[in-house]
N, C-alpha and C positions, 0 to 999 in steps of 0.2 A: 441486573447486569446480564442475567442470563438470555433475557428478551433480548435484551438490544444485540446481544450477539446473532442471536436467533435475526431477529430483525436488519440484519447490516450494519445497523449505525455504528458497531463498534467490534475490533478484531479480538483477538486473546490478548494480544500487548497492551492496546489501549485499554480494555476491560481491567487487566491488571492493575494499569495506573490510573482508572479510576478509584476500584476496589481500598487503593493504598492513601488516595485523596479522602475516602469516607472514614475509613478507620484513622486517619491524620485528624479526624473533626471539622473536615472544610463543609461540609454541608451533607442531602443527600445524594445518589449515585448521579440524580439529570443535573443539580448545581456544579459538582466535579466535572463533570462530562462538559458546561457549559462554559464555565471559568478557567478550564484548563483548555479548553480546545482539541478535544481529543474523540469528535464523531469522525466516523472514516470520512475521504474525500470520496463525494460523488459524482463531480464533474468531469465529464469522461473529457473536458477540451483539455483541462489539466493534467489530469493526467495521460493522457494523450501525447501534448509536449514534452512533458517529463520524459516518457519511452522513446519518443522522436530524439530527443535530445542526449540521451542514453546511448540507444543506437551510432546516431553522429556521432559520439565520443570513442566508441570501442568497435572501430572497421574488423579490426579483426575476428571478435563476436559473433560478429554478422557472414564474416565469411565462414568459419567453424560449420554455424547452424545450417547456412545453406548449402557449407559439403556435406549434411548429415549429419552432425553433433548438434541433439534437440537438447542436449542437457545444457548448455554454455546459459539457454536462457534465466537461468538461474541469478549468473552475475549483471542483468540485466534489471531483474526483477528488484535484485540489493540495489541496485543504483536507484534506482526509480524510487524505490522505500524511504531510501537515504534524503532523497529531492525533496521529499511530502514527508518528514519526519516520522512514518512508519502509519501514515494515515490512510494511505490508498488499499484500497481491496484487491489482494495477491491475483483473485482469481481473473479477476476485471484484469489488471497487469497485462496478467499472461495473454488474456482471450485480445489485448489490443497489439503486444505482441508479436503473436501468430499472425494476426492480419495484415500488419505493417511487415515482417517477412513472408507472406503467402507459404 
């Protein structure tokens, strides 16, 4: 578990519930991981639309951050998580984020 975090493929949450799928007896950590669906998303078009789509939903967000309020990106970040069931990588998020607001 610890690799794949090390590695990307998986966050603290998903790691979590693989951890809880092993100790369940579903198999080990790569069957849980594969059965369950739970390596991060690494397709940046994906989640890409996701933030796009984030964005378009919450004008006001947008405007917050480009008066200066960097912290609002936060409830962007939740949305985006919420879209990809908590499988996107935060940090990826935010660096496509910042891009899509300059």
């Amino acid at each position: 578990v610890i690799a794949l975090i090390g590695e990307g493929k998986l966050t603290n949450k998903l790691a979590r519930q693989a951890v809880d799928g092993v100790l369940a007896g579903e198999g080990d950590v790569d069957e849980v991981v594969a059965a369950r669906g739970l390596e991060v998303v690494r397709d940046d078009g994906a989640i890409e639309k996701a933030v796009e789509d984030a964005l378009a939903a919450n004008p006001d967000i947008v405007e917050k951050y480009r008066a200066g309020n960097k912290k609002v990106t936060g409830a962007i970040v939740g949305q985006v998580m919420k879209t990809t069931r908590g499988k996107a990588d935060p940090a990826q998020v935010n660096k496509i984020i910042a891009e899509k607001l300059g």
